[in-house]
mmCIF file as Biopython writes it, N, C-alpha, C and O atoms, coordinates in Angstrom:
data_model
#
loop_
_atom_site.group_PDB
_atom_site.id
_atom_site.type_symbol
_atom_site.label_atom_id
_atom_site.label_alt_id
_atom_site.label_comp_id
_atom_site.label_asym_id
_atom_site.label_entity_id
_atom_site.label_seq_id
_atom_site.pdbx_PDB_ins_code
_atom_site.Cartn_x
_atom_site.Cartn_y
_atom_site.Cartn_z
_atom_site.occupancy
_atom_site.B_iso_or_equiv
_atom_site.auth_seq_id
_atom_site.auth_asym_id
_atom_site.pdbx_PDB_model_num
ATOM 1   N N  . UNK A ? 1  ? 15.198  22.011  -16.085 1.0 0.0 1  A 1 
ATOM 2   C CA . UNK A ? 1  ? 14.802  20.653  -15.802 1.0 0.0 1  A 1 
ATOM 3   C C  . UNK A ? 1  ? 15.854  19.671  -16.309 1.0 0.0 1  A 1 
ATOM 4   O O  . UNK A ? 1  ? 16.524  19.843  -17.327 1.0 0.0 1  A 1 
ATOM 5   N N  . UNK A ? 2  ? 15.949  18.305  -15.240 1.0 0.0 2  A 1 
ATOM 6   C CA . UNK A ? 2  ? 17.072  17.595  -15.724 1.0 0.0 2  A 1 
ATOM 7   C C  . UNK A ? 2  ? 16.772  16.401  -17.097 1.0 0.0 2  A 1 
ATOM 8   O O  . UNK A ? 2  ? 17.643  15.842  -17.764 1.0 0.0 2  A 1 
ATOM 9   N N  . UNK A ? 3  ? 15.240  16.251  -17.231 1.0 0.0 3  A 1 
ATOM 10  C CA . UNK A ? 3  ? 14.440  15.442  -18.331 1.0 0.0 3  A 1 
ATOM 11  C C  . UNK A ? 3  ? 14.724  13.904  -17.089 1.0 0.0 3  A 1 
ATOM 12  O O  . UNK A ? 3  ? 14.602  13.940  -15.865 1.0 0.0 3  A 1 
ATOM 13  N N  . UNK A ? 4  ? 15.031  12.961  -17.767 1.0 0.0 4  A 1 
ATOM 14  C CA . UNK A ? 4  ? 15.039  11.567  -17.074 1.0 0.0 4  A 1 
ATOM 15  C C  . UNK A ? 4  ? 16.510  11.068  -16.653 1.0 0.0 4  A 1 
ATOM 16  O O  . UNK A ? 4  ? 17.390  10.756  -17.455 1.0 0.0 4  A 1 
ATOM 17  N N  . UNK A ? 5  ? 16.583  11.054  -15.697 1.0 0.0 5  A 1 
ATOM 18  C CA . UNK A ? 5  ? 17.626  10.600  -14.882 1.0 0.0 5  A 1 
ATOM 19  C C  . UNK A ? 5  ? 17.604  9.578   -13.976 1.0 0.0 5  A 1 
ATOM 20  O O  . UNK A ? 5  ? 16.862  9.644   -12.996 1.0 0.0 5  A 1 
ATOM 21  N N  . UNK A ? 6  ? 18.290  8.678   -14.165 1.0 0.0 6  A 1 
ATOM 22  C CA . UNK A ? 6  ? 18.787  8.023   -12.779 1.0 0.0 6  A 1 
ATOM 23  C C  . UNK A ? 6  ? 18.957  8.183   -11.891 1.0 0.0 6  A 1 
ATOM 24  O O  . UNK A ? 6  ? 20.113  8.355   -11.502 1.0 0.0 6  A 1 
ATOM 25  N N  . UNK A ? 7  ? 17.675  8.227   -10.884 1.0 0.0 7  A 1 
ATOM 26  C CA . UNK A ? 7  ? 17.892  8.726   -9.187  1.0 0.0 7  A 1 
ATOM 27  C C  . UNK A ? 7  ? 17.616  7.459   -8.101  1.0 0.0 7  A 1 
ATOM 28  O O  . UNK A ? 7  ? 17.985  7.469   -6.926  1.0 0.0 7  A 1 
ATOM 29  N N  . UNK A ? 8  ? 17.184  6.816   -8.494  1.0 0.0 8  A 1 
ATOM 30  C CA . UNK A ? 8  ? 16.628  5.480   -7.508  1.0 0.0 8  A 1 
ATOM 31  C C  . UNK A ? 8  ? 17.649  4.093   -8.548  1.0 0.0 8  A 1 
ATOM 32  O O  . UNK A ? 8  ? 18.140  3.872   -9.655  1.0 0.0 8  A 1 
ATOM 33  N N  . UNK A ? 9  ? 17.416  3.403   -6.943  1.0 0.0 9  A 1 
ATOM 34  C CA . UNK A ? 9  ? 18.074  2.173   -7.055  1.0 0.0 9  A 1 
ATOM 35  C C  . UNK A ? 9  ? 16.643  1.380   -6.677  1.0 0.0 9  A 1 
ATOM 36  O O  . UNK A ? 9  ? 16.135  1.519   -5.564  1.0 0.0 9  A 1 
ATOM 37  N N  . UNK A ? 10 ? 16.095  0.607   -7.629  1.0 0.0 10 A 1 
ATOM 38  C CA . UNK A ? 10 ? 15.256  -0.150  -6.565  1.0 0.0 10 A 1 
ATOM 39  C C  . UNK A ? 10 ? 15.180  -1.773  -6.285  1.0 0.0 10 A 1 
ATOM 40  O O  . UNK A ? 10 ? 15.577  -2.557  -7.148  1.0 0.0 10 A 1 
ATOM 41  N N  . UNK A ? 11 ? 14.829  -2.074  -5.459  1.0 0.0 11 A 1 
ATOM 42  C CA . UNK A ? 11 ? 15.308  -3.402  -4.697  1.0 0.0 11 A 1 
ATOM 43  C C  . UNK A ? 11 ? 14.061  -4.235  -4.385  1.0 0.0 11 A 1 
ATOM 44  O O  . UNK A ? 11 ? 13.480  -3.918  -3.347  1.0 0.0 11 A 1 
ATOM 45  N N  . UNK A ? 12 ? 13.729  -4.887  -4.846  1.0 0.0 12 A 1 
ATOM 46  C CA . UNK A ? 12 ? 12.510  -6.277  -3.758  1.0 0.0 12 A 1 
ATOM 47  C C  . UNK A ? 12 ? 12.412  -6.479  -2.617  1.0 0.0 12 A 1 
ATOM 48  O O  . UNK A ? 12 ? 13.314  -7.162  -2.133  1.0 0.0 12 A 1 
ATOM 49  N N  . UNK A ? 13 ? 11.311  -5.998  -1.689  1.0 0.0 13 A 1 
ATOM 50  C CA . UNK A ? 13 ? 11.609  -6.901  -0.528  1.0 0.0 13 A 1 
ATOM 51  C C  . UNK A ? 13 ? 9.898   -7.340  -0.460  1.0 0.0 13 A 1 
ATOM 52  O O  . UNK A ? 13 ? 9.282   -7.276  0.604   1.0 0.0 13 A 1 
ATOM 53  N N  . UNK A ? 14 ? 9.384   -7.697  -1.493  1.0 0.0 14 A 1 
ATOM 54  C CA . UNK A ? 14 ? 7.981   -8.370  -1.406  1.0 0.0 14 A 1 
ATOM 55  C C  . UNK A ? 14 ? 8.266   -9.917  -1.990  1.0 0.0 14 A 1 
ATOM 56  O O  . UNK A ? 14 ? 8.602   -10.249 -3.126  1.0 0.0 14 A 1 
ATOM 57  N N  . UNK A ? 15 ? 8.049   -10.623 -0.983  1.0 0.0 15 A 1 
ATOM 58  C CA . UNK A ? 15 ? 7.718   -12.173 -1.180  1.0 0.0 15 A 1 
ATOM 59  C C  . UNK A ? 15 ? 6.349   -12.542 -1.472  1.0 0.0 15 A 1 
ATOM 60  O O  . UNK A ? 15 ? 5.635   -11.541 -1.416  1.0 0.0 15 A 1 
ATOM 61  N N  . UNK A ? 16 ? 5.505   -13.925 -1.854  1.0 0.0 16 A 1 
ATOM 62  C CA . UNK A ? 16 ? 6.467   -14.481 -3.133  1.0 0.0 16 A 1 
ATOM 63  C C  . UNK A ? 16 ? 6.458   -13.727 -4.505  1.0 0.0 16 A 1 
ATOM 64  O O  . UNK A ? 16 ? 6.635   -14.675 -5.270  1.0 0.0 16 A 1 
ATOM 65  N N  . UNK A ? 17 ? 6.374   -12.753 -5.195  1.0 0.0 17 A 1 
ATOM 66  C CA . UNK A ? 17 ? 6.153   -12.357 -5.971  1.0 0.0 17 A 1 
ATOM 67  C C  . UNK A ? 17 ? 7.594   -12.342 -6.682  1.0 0.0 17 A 1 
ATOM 68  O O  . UNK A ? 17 ? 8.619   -11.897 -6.165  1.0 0.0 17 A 1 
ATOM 69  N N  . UNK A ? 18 ? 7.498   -12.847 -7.820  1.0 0.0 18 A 1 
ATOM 70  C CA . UNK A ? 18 ? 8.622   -13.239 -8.845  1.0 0.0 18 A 1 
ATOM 71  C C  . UNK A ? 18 ? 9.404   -11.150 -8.793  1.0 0.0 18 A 1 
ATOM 72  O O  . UNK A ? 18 ? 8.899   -10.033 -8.676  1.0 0.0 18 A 1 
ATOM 73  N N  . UNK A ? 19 ? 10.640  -11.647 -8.942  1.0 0.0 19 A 1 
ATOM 74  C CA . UNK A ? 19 ? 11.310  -10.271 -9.508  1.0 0.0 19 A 1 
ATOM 75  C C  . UNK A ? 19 ? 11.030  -9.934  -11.115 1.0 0.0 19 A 1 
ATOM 76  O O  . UNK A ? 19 ? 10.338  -10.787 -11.671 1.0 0.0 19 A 1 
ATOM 77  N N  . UNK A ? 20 ? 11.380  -9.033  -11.785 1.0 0.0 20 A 1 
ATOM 78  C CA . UNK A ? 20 ? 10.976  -8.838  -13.232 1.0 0.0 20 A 1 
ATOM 79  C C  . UNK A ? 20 ? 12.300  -7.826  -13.724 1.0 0.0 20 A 1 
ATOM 80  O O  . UNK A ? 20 ? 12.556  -6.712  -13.267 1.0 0.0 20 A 1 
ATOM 81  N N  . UNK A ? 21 ? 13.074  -8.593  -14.829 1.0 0.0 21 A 1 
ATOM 82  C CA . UNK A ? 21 ? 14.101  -8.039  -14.767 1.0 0.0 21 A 1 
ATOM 83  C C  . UNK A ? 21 ? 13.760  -6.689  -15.929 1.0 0.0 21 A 1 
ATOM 84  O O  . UNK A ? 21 ? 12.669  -6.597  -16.491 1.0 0.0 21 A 1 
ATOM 85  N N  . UNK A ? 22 ? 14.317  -6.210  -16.035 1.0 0.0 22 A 1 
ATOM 86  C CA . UNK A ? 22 ? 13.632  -4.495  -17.102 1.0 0.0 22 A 1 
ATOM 87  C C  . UNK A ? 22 ? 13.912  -3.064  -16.427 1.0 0.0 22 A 1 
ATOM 88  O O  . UNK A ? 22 ? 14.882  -2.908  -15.685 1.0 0.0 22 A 1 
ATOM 89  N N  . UNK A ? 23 ? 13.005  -2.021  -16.724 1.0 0.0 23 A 1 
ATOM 90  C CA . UNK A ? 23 ? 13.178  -0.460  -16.275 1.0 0.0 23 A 1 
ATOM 91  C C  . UNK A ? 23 ? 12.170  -0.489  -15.194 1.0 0.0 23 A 1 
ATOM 92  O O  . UNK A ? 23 ? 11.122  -1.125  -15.306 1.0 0.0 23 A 1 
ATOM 93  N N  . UNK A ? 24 ? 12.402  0.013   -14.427 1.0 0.0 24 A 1 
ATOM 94  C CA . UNK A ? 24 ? 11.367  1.018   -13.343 1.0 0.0 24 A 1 
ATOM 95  C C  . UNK A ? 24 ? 10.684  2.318   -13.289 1.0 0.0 24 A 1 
ATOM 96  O O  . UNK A ? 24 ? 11.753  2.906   -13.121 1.0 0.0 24 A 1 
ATOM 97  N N  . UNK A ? 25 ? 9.927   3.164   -13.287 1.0 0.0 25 A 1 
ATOM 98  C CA . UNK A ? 25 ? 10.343  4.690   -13.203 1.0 0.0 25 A 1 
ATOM 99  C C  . UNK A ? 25 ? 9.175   4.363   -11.695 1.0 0.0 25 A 1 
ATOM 100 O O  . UNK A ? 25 ? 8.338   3.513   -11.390 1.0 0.0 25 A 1 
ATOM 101 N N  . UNK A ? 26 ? 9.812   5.722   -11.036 1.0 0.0 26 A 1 
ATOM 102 C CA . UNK A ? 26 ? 9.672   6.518   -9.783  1.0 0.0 26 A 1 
ATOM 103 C C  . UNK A ? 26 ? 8.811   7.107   -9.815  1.0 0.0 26 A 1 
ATOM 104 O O  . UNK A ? 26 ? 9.155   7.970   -10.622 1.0 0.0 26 A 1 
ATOM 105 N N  . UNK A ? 27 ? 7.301   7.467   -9.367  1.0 0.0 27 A 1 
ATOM 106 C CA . UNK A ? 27 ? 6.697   8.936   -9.311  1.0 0.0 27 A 1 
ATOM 107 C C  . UNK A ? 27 ? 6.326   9.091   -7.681  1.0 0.0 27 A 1 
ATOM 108 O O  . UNK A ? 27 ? 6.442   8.218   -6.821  1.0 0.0 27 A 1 
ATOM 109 N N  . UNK A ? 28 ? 5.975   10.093  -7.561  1.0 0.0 28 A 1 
ATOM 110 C CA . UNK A ? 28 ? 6.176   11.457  -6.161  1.0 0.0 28 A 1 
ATOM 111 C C  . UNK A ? 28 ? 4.699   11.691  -6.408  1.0 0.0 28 A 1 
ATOM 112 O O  . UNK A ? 28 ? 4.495   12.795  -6.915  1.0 0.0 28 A 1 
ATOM 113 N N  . UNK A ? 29 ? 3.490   10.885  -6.170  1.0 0.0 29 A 1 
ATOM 114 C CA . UNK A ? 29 ? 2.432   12.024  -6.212  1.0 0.0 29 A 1 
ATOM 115 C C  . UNK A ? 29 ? 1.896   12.620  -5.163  1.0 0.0 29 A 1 
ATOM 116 O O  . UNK A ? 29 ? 0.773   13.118  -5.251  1.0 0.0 29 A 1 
ATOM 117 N N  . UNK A ? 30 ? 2.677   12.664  -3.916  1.0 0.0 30 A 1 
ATOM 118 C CA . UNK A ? 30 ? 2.315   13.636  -2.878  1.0 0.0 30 A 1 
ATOM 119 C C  . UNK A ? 30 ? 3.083   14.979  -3.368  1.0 0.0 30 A 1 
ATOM 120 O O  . UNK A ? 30 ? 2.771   16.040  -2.826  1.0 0.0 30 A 1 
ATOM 121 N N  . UNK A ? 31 ? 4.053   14.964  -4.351  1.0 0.0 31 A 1 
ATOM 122 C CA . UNK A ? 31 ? 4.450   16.285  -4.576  1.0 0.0 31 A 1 
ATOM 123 C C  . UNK A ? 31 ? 4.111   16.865  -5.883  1.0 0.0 31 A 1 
ATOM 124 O O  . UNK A ? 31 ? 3.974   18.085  -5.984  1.0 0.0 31 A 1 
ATOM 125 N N  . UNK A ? 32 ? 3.949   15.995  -7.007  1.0 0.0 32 A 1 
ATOM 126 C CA . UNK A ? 32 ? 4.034   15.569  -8.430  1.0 0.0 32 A 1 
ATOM 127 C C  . UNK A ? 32 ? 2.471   15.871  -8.599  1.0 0.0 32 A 1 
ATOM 128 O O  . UNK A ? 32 ? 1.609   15.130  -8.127  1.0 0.0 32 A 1 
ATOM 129 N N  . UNK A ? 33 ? 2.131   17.303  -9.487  1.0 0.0 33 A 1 
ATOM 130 C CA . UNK A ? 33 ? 0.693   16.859  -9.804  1.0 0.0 33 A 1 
ATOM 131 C C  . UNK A ? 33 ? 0.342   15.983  -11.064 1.0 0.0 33 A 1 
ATOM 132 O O  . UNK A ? 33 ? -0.792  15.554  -11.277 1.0 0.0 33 A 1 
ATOM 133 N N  . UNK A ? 34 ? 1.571   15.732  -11.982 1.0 0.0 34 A 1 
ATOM 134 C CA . UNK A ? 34 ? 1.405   14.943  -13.268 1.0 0.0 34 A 1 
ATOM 135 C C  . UNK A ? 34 ? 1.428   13.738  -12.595 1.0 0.0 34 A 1 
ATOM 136 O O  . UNK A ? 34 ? 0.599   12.958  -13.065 1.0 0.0 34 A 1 
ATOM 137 N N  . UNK A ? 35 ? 2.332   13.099  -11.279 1.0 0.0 35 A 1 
ATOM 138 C CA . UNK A ? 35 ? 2.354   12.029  -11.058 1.0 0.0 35 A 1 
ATOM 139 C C  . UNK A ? 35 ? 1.142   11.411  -10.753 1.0 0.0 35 A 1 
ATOM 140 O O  . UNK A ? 35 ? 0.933   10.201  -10.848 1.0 0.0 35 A 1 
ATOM 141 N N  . UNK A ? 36 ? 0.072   12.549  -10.259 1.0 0.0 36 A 1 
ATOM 142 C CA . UNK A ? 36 ? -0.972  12.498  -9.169  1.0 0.0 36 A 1 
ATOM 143 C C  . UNK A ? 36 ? -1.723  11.959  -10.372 1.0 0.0 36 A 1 
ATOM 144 O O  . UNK A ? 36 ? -2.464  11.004  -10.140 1.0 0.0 36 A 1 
ATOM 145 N N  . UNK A ? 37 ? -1.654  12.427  -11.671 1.0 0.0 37 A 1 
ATOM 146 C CA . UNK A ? 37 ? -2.618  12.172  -12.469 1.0 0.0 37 A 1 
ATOM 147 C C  . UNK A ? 37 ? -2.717  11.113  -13.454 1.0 0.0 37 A 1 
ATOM 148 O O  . UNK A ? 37 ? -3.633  10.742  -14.188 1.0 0.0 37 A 1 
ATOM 149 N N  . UNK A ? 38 ? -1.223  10.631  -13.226 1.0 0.0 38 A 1 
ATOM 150 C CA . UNK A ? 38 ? -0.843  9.647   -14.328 1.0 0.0 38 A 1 
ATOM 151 C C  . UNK A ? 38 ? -1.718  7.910   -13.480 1.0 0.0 38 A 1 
ATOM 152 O O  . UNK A ? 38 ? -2.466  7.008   -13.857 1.0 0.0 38 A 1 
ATOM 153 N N  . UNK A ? 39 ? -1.052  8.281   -12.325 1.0 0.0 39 A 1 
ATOM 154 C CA . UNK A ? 39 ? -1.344  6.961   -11.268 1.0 0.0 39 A 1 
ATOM 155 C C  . UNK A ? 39 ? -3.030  7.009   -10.965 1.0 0.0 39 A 1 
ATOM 156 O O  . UNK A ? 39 ? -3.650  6.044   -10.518 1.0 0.0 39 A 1 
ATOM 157 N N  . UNK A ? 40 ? -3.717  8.495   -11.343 1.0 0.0 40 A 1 
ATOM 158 C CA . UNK A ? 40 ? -5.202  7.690   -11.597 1.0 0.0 40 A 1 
ATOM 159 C C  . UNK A ? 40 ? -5.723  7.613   -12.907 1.0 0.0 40 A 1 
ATOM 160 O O  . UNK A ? 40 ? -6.766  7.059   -13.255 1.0 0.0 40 A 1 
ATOM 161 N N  . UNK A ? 41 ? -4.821  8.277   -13.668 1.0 0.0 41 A 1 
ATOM 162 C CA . UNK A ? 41 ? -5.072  7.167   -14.975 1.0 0.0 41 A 1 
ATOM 163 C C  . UNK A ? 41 ? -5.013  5.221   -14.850 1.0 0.0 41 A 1 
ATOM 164 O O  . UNK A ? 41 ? -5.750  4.280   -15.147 1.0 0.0 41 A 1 
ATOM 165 N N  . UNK A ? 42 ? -4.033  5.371   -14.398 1.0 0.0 42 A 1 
ATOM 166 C CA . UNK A ? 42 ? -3.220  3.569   -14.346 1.0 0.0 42 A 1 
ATOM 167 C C  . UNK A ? 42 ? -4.731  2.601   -13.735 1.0 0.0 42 A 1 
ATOM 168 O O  . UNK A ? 42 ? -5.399  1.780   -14.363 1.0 0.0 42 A 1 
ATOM 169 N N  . UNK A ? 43 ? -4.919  3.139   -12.157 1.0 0.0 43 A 1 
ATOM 170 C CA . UNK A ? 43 ? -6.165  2.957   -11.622 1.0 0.0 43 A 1 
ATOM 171 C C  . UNK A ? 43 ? -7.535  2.629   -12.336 1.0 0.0 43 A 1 
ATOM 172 O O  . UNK A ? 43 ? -8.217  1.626   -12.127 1.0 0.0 43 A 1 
ATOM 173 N N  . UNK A ? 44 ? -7.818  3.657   -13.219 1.0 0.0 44 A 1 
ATOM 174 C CA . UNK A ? 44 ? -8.510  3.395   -14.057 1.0 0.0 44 A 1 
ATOM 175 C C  . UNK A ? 44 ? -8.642  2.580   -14.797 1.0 0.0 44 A 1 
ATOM 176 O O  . UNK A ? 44 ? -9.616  1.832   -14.883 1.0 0.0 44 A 1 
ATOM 177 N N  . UNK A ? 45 ? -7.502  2.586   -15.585 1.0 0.0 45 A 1 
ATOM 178 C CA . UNK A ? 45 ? -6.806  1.514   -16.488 1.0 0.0 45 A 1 
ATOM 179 C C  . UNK A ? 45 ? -6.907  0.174   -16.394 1.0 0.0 45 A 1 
ATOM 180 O O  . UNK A ? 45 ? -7.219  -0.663  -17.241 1.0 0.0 45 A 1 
ATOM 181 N N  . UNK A ? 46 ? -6.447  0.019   -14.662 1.0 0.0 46 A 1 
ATOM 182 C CA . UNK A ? 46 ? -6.538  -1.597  -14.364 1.0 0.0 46 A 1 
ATOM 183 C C  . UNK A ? 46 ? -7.603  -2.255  -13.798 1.0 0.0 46 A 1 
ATOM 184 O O  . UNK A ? 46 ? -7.854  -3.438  -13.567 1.0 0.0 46 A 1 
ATOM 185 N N  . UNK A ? 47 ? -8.375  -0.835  -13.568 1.0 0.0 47 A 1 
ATOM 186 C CA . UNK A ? 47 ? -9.817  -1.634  -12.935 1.0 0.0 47 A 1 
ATOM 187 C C  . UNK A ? 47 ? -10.479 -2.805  -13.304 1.0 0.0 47 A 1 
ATOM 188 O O  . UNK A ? 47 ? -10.710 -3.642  -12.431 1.0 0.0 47 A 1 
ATOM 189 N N  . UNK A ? 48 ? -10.911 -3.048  -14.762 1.0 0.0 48 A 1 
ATOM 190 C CA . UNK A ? 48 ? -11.163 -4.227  -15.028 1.0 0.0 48 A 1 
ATOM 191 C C  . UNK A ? 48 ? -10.254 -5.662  -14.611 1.0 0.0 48 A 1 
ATOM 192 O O  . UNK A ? 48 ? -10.735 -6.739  -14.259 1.0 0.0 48 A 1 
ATOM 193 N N  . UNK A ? 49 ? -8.690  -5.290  -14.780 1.0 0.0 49 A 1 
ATOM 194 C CA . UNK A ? 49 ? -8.406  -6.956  -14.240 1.0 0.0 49 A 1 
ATOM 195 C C  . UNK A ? 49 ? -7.778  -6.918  -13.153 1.0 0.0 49 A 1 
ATOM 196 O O  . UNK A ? 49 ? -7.163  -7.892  -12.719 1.0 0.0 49 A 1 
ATOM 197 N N  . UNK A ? 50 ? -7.827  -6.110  -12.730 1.0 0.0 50 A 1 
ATOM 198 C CA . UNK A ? 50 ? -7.230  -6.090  -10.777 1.0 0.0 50 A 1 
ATOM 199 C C  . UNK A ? 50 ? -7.810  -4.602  -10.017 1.0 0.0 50 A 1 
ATOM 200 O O  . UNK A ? 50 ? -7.249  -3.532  -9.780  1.0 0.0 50 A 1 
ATOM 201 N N  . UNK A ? 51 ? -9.201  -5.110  -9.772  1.0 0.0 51 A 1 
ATOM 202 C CA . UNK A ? 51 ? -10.141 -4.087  -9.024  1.0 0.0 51 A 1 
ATOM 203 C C  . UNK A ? 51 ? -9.588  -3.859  -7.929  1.0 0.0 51 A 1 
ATOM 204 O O  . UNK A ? 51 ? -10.104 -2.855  -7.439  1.0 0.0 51 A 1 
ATOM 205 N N  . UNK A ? 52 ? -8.518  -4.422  -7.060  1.0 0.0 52 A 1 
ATOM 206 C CA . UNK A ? 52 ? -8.849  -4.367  -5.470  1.0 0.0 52 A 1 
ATOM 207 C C  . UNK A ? 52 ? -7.334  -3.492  -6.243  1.0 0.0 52 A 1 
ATOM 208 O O  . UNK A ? 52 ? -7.819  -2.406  -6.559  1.0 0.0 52 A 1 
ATOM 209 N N  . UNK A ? 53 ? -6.289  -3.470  -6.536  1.0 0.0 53 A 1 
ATOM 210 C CA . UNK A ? 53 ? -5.157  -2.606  -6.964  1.0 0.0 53 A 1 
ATOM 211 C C  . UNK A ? 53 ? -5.862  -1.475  -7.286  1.0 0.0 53 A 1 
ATOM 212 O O  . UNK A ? 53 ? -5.428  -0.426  -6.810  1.0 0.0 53 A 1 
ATOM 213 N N  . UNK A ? 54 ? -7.185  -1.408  -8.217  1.0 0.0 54 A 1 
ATOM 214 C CA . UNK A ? 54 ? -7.542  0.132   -8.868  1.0 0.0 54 A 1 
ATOM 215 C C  . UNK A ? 54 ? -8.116  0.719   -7.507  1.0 0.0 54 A 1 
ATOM 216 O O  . UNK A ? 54 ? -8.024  1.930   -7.303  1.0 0.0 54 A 1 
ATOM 217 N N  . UNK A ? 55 ? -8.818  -0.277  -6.400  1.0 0.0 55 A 1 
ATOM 218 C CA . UNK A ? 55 ? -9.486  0.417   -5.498  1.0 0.0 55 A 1 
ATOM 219 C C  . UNK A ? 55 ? -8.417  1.154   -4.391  1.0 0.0 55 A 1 
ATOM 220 O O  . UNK A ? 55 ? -8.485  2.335   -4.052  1.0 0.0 55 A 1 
ATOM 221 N N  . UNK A ? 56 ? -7.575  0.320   -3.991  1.0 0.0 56 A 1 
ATOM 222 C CA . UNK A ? 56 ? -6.489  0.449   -3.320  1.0 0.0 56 A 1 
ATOM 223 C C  . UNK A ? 56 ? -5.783  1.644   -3.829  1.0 0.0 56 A 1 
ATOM 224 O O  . UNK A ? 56 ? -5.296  2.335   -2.934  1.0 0.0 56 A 1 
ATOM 225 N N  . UNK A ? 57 ? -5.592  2.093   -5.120  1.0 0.0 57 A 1 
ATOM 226 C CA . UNK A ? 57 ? -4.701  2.903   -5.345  1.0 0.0 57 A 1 
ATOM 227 C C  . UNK A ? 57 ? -5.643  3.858   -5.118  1.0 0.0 57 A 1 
ATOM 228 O O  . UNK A ? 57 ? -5.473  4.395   -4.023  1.0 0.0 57 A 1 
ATOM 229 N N  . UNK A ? 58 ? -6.656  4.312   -5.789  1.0 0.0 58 A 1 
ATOM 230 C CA . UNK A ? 58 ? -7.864  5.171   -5.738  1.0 0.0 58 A 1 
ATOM 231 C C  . UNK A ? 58 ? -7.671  5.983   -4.383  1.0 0.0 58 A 1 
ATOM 232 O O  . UNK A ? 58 ? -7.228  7.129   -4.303  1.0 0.0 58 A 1 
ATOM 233 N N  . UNK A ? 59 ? -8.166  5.018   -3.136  1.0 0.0 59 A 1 
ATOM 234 C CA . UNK A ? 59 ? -7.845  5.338   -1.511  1.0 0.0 59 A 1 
ATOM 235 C C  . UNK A ? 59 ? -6.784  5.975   -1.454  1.0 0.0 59 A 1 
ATOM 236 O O  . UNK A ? 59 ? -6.927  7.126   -1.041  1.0 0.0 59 A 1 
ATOM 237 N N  . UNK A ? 60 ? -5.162  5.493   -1.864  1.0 0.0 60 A 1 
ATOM 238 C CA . UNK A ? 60 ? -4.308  6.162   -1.257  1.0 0.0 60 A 1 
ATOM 239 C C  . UNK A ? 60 ? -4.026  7.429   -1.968  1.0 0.0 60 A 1 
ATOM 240 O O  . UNK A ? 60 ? -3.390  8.301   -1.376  1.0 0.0 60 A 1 
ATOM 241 N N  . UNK A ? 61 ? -4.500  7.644   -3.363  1.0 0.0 61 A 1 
ATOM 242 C CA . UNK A ? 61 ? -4.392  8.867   -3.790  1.0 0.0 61 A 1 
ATOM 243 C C  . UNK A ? 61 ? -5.113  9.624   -3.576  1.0 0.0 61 A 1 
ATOM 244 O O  . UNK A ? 61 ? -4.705  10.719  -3.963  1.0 0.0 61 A 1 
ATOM 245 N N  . UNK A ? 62 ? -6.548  9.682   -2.898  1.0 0.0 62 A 1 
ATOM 246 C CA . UNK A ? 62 ? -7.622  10.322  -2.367  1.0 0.0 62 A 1 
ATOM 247 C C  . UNK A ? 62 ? -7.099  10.809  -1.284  1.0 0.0 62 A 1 
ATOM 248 O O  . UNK A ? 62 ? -7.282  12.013  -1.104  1.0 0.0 62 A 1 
ATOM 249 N N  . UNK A ? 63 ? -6.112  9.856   -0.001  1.0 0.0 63 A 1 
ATOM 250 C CA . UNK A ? 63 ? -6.033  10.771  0.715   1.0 0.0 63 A 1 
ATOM 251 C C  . UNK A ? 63 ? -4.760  11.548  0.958   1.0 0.0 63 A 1 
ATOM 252 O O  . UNK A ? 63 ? -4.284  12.045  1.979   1.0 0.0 63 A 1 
ATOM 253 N N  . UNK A ? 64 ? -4.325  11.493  -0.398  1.0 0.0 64 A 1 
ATOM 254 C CA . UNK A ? 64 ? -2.638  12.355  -0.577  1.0 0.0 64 A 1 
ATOM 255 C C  . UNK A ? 64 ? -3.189  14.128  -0.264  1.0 0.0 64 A 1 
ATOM 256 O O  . UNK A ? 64 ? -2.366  15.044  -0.290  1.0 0.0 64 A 1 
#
């Protein structure tokens, strides 16, 4: 295993939403089962202050 590497460049193309300058990380959870599990942790996580993001994510990882 390579541990954490630099593989993505990533770029904005969502308006108006401010850019945020800092780190990114990448996850794969159509391939990734830790990814699969981390991102319904997060879901969980944010349910209380952005339900329609926890619901939204919920859906698209349901039908990965």
């Amino acid at each position: 295993m390579l541990g954490l590497v630099q593989k993505f460049k990533i770029e904005r193309n969502a308006e108006p939403y401010p850019a945020h300058e800092g780190e990114y990380f990448v996850l794969f959870p159509g391939k990734d089962p830790h990814a699969l599990a981390a991102l319904r942790s997060y879901a969980d996580s944010v349910k209380d202050e952005n339900p329609g993001l926890s619901r939204d994510l919920t859906v698209w990882l349901d039908a990965l």
